[in-house]
C-alpha positions as CSV (number, residue, x, y, z in Angstrom):
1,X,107.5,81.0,93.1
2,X,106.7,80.8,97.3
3,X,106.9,84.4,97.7
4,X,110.1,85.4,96.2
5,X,110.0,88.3,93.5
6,X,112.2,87.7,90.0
7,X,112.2,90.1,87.1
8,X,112.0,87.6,84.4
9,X,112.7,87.9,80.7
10,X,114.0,91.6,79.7
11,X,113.4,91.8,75.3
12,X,116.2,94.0,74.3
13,X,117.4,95.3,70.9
14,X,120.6,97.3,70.2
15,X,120.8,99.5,67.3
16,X,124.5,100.3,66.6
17,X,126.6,101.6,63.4
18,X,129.0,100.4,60.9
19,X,131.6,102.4,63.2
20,X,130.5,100.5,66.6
21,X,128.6,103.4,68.1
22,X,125.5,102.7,69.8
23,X,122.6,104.5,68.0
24,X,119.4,103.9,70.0
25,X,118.6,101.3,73.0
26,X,115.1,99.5,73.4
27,X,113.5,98.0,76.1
28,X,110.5,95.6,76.9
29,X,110.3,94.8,72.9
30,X,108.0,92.9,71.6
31,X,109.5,90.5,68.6
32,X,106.9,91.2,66.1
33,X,107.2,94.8,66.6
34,X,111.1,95.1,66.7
35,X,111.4,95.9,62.6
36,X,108.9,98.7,62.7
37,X,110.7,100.1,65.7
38,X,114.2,100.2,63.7
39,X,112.0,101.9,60.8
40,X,110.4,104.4,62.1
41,X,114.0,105.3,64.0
42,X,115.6,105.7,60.6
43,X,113.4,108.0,58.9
C-alpha cells in the first residue's frame, strides 16, 4: 500500500512425530492440497 513492499500471508505445515522430531517442513501450501502432500511424504 503507497509504495511500501510486505510479504503477506506465508501457508505453512509442519510434519512432526509422536517423539517431537520434526519430519518434513512445507512452504507456500495451498490448503486443499496439504493432505496429499502428507500422503505422498509417507509412502
Amino acid at each position: 500500500m503507497y509504495g511500501k513492499v510486505y510479504e503477506g500471508i506465508i501457508r505453512s505445515m509442519f510434519l512432526i512425530d509422536e517423539a517431537g522430531f520434526l519430519l518434513e517442513v512445507w512452504y507456500k501450501i495451498h490448503p486443499e492440497k496439504s493432505s496429499q502432500l502428507v500422503k505422498e511424504f509417507l509412502r
